[in-house]
N, CA, C and O atoms as a MOPAC input file, in Angstrom:
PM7 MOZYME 1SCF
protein

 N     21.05900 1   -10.17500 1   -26.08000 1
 C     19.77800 1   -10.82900 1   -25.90000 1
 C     18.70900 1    -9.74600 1   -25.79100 1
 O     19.05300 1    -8.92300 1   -24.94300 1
 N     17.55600 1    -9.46200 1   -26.33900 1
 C     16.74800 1    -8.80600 1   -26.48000 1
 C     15.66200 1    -9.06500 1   -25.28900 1
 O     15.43400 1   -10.13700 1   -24.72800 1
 N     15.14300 1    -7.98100 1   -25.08900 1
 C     13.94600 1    -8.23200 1   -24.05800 1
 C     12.98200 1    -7.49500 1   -24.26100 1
 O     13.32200 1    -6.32100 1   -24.12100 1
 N     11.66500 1    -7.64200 1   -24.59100 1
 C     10.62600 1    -7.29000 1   -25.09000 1
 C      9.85700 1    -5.97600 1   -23.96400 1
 O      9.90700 1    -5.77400 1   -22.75100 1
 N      9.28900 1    -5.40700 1   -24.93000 1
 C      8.81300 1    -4.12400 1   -23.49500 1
 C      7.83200 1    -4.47900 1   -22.60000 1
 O      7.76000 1    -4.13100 1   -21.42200 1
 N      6.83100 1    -5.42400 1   -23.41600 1
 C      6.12300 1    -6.29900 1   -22.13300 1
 C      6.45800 1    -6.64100 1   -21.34800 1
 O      5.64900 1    -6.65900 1   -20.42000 1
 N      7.79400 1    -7.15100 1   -21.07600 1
 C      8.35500 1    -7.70400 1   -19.94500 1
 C      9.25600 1    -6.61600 1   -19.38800 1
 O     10.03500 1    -6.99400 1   -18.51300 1
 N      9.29000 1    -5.45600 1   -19.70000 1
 C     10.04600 1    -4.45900 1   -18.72500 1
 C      8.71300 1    -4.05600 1   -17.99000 1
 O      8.57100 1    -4.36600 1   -16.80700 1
 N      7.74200 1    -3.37500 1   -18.66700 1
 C      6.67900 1    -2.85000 1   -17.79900 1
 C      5.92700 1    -4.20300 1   -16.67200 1
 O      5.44400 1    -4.06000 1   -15.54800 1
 N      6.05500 1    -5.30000 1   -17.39100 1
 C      5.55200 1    -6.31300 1   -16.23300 1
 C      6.58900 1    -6.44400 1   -15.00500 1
 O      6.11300 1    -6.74400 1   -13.91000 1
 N      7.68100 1    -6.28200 1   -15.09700 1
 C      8.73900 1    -6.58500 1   -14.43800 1
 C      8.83400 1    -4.92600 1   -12.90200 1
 O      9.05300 1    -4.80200 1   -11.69700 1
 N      8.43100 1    -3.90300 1   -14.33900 1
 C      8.25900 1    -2.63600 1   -13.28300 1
 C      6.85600 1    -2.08800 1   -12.62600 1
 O      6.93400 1    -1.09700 1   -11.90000 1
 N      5.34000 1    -2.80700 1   -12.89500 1
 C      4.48700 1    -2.99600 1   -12.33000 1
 C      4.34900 1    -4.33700 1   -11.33100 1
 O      3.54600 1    -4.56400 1   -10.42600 1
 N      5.05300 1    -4.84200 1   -11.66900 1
 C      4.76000 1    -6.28900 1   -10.28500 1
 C      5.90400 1    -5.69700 1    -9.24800 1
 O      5.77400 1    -6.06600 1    -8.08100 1
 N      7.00700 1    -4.82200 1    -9.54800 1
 C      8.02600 1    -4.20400 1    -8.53100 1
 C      7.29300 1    -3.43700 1    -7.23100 1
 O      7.31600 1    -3.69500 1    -6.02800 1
 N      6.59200 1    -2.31800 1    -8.05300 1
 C      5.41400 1    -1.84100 1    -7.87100 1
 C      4.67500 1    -2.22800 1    -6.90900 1
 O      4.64200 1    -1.79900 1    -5.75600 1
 N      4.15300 1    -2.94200 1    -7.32900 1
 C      2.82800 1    -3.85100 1    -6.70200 1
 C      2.98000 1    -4.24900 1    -5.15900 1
 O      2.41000 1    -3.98400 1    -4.10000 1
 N      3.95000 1    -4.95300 1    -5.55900 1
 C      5.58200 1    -5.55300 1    -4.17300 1
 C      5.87700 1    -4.08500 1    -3.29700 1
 O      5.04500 1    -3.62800 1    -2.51400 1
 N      6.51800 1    -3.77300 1    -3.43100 1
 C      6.76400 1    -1.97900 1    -2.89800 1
 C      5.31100 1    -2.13100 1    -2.15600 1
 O      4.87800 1    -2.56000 1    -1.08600 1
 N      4.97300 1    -1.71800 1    -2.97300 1
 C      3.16400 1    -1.38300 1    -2.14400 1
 C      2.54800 1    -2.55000 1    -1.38200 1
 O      1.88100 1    -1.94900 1    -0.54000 1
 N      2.39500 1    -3.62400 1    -1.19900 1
 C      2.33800 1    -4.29400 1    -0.13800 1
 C      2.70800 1    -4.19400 1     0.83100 1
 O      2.12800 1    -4.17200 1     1.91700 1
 N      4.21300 1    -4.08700 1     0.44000 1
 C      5.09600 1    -4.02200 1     1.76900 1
 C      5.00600 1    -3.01000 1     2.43900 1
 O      4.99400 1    -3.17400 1     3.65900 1
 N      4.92500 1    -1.81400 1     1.97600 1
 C      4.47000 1    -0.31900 1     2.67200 1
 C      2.93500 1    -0.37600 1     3.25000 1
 O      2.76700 1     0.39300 1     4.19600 1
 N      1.89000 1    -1.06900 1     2.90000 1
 C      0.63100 1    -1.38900 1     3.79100 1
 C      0.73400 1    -2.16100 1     4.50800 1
 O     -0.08500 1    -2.20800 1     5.42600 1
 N      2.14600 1    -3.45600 1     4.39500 1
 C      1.34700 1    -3.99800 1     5.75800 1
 C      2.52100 1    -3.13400 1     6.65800 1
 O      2.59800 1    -3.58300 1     7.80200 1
 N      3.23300 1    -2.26000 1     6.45300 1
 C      4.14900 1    -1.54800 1     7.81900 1
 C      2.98500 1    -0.80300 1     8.08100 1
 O      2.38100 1    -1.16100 1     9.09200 1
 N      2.42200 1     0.29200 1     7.34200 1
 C      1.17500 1     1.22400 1     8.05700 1
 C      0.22300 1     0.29700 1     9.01600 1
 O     -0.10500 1     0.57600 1    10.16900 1
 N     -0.09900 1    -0.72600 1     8.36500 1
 C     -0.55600 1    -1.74200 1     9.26900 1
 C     -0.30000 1    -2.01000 1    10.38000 1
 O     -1.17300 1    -2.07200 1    11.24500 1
 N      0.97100 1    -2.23200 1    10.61100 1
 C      1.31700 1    -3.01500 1    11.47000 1
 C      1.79300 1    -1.78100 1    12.34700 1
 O      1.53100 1    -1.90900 1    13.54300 1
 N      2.47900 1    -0.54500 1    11.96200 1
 C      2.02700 1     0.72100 1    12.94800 1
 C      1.42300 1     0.68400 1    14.31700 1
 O      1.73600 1     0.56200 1    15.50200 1
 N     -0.04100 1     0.92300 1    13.19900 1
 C     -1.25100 1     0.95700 1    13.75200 1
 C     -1.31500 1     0.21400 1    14.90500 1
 O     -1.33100 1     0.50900 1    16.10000 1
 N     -1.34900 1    -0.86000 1    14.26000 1
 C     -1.84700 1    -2.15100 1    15.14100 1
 C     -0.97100 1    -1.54500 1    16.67300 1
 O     -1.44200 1    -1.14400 1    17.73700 1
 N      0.35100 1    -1.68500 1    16.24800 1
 C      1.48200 1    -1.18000 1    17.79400 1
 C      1.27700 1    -0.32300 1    18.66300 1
 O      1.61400 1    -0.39500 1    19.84500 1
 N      0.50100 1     0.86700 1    17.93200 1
 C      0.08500 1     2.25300 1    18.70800 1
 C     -1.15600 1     1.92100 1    19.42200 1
 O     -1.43800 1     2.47800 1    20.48300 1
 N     -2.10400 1     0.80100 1    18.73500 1
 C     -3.31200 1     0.21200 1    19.60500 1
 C     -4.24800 1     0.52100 1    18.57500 1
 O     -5.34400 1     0.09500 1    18.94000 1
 N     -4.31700 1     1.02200 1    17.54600 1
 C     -5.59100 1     1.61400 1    16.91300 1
 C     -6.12200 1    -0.22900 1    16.52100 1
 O     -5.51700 1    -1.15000 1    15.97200 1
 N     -7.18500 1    -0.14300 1    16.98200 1
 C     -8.26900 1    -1.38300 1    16.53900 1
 C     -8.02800 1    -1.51200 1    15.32000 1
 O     -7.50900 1    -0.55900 1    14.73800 1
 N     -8.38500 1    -2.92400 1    14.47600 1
 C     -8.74900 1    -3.31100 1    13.21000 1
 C     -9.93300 1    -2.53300 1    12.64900 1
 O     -9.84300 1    -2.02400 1    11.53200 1
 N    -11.10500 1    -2.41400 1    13.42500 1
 C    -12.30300 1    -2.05100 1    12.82500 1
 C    -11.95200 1    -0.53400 1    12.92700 1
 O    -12.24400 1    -0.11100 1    11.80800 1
 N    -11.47400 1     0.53100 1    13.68000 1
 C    -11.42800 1     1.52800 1    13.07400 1
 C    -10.30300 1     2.02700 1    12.44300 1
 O    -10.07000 1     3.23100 1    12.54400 1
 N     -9.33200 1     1.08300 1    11.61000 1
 C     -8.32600 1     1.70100 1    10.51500 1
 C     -9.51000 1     1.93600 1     9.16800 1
 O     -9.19200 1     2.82800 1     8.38200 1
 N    -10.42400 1     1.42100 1     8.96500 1
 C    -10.98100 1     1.42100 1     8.06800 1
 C    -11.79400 1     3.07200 1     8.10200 1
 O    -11.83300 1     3.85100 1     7.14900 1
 N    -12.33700 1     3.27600 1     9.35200 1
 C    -12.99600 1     4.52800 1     9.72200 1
 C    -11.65400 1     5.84100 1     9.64200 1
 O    -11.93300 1     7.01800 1     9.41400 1
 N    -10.21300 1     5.34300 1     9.87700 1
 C     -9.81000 1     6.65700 1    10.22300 1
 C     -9.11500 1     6.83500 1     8.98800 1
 O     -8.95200 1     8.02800 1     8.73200 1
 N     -8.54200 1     5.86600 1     7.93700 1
 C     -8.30000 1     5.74400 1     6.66900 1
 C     -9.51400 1     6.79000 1     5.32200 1
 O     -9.26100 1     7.57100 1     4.40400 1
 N    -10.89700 1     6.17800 1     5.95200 1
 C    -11.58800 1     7.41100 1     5.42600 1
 C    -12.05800 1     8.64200 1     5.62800 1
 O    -12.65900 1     9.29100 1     4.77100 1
 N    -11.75700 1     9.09800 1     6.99800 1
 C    -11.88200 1    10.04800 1     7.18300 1
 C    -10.70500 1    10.95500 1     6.96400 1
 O    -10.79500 1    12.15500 1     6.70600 1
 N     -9.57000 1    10.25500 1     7.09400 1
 C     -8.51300 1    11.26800 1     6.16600 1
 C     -8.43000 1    11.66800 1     4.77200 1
 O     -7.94900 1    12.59900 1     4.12600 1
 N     -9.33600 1    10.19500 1     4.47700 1
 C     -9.23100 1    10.29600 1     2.89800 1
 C    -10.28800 1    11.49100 1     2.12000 1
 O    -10.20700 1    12.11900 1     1.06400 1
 N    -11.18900 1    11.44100 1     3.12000 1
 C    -12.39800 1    12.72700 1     2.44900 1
 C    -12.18700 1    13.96600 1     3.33200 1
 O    -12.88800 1    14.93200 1     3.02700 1
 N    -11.41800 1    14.10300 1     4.28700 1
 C    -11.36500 1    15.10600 1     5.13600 1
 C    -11.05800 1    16.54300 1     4.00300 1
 O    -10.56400 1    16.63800 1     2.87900 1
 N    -11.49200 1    17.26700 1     4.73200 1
 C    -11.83400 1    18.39100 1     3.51000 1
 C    -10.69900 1    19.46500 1     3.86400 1
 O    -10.68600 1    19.64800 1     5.08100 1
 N     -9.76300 1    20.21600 1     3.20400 1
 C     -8.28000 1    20.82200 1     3.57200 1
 C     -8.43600 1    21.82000 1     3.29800 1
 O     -7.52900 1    22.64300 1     3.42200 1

């Protein structure tokens, strides 16, 4: 039975996609456990993200 490559790369980007949800809401939910507020994951997310190395 043949299977078209559209449906491998859809099959290995929605895997993907899945994976990565699931790994944000654990960082999430981390957070949340250690106490860091909702309103500043957003602040400390960018300040790692531009922090200069």
């Amino acid at each position: 039975m043949a299977i078209s490559r559209a449906s491998v790369l859809t099959g290995h980007v929605l895997g993907n996609v899945i994976q990565t949800m699931i790994s944000l809401v654990l960082v999430i939910g981390v957070a949340l456990a250690r106490g860091v507020g909702l309103g500043a994951l957003g602040y400390l997310w960018a300040r790692s993200a531009f922090a200069k190395q």
